[in-house]
Every structure is written in structure tokens, then in C-alpha cells.
N, C-alpha and C positions, 0 to 999 in steps of 0.2 A: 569820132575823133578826126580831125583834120592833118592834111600833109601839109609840107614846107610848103610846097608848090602853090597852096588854094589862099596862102598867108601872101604868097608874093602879087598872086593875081590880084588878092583884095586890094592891097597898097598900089599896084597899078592902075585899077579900074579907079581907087582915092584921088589918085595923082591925076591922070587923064580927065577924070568928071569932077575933080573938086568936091566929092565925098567927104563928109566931115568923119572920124574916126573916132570912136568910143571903146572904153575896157572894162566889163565888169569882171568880179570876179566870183563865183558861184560854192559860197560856202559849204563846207562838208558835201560837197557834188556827191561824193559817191553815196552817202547815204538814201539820199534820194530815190535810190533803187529797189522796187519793192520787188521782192523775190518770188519767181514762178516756178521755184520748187524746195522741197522740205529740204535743210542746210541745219546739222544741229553741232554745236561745238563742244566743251570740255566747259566747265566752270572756268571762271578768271580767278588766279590766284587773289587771296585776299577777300572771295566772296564765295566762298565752297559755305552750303547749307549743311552742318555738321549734322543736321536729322535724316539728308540725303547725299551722301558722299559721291552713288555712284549714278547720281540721275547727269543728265545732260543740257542742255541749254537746246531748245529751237529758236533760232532764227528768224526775226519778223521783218526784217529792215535788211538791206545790202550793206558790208562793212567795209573800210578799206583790208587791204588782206585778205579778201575772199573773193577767188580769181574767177566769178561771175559779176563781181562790181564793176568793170569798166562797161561790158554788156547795156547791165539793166542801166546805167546809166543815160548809156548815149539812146537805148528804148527811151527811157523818162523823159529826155530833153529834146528828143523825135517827138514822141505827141505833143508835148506839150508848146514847139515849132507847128505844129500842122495845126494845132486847135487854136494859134493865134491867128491864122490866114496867111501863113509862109509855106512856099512849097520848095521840098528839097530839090537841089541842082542835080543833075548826073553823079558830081563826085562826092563833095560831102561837105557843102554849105546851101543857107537858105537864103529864099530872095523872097522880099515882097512887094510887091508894085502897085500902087495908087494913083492913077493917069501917067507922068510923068514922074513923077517921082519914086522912088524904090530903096530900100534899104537892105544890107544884104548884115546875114551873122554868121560868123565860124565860132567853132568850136574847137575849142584845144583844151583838153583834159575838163579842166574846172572855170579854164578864162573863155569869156567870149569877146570877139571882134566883132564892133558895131561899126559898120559902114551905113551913111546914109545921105542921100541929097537933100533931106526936109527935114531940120531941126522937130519938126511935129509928128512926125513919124519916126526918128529916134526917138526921143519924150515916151511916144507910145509904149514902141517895143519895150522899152527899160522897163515902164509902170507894168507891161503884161509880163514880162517876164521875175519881176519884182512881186509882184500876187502868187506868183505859183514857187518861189525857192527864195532864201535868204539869201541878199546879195551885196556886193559890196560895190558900188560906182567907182569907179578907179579914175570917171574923166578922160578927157582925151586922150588917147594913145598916145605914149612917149617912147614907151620903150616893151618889145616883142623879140622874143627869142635873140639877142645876140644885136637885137637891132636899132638902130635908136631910130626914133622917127621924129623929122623935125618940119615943120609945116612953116610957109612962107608964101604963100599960094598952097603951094604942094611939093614938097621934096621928102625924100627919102634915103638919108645917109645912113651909112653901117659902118664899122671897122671890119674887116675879113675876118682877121683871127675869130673874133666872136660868131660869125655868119657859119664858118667851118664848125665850130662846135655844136650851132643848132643844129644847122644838118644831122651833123651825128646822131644827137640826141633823138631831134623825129626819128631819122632814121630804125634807132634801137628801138625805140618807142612802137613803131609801128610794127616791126618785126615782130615785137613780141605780143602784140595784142592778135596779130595773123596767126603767130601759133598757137595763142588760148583759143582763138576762133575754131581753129583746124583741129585742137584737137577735143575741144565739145563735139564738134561735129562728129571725130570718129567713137566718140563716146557714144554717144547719140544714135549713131548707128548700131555701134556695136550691143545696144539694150533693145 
């Protein structure tokens, strides 16, 4: 998952190279996440097998509400960035470059940010990343956390008020995926 911070960079490095900008959007993202360990639930009301009351459900798929989904996710949408010929940055976007030209993708939750200088290599990426998850083409970027984005060459206006609430929001956001992090980890440890 990405920070405010790697959304401002993208729209900067747009703005400076005249980067075309793209949104999809990654249906039922979380699901996507196939689970690397046994997770078994309770029946859903409404579908109790009245021959087996007191059996349980396993788990084949990642769900939302099951707080290894944001995880396996951003794994799922890690290979399947690396299997296209994208290599992750230091912080947590991908780049791919083809002589001169390069396009770059963030991820934020279930939306991805398509930055790129060669209409042929957006095309690409969409169609590769369109084979591997249902998606939905959103089109040019207009509007990102709080922010609207309006191209004329290249510009990028915001109201504050709204800029202030995104922060926020990454901000809690990320918080709380550091302390699901942290505390698998001490889980993890601790077995």
C-alpha cells in the first residue's frame, strides 16, 4: 500500500515529464489473496447445514474482514508487478522502463495510479494487469484522495480542506496496517 507522499511524487514526476495519468480500479482486490495458512470461520447465518451444526467453514480465498487480507493482497499484486517486468522502488511503487520511455504504478488499497510517457506501454500494463484481476478502467485521473487533478499541459489543483483529510486518512490507514504487521510478526514469533 502506498503513502500520501509516493501519490505526490507520481503527480510531480506527471507534471515535470508530462506523464499521462491513468485509474484503475481492482475489483474485490482483497479477494485475490490466496491464503498461506488454514483460517477457518463459523457458518454464515442463513447457510448453517442443519446435518452439521457444529462443523466450521475453512477458508480457500482471503476475505475482506480477515485481517491477513490487506497482506496477501499487496503479496498477490507484488508478483504479479514483478511477473510483468516491473521492478519495485525503495518505497512502494513500481517502474518499468523500455529505452526511454517508462511507466510507473502505485497502489493504494484496490486503486492503482498509472503514470506513463508512452501511450503503448500504458495499453500494456492495463491489458497485463487486466489478464491477471478484474478491473475496472476509470481513464485518466481526475480526481485522487481529496485531490482533483486537472491537466493543461500538466497541472495539479487541490482545495486544502480536502488535502488535510487525505493525509489523515493515509495516515490512519497506514498506521493501522503497521500494527497488523507488527503484530503477526509478534505472533509469529511468539509460535
Amino acid at each position: 500500500m502506498t503513502k500520501f507522499t509516493s501519490i505526490r511524487i507520481i503527480l510531480s514526476l506527471a507534471a515535470k515529464h508530462n506523464l499521462t495519468l491513468h485509474q484503475v480500479d481492482v475489483k474485490t482486490a482483497f479477494l485475490n489473496g490466496v491464503l498461506d495458512e488454514d483460517i477457518y470461520t463459523q457458518h454464515l447465518d442463513g447457510y448453517v447445514d442443519q446435518v452439521h451444526v457444529d462443523y466450521v467453514c475453512e477458508l480457500k480465498r482471503s476475505l475482506y474482514g480477515v485481517k491477513q487480507a490487506p497482506r496477501l493482497w499487496s503479496q498477490t499484486i507484488h508478483i504479479c508487478m514483478l511477473q510483468s517486468g516491473f521492478t519495485k522502488c525503495e518505497l512502494d511503487r513500481y517502474v518499468k522502463r523500455d529505452g526511454v520511455d517508462m511507466v510507473f504504478v502505485v497502489l493504494y488499497v484496490d486503486d492503482l495510479i498509472i503514470a506513463s510517457s508512452s501511450e503503448g506501454m500504458l495499453v500494456s500494463t492495463k491489458r497485463a494487469l487486466s489478464e491477471r484481476f478484474e478491473m475496472t478502467d476509470l481513464g485518466e485521473l481526475k480526481y485522487c484522495l481529496g485531490m482533483e487533478i486537472e491537466r493543461d499541459g500538466v497541472r495539479c489543483s487541490f482545495d486544502s480542506a480536502n488535502q488535510v483529510r487525505a493525509v489523515n486518512f493515509v495516515q490512519v490507514w497506514n498506521a493501522r496496517q503497521q500494527s497488523r504487521q507488527e503484530s503477526a510478526r509478534c505472533k509469529s514469533q511468539a509460535d
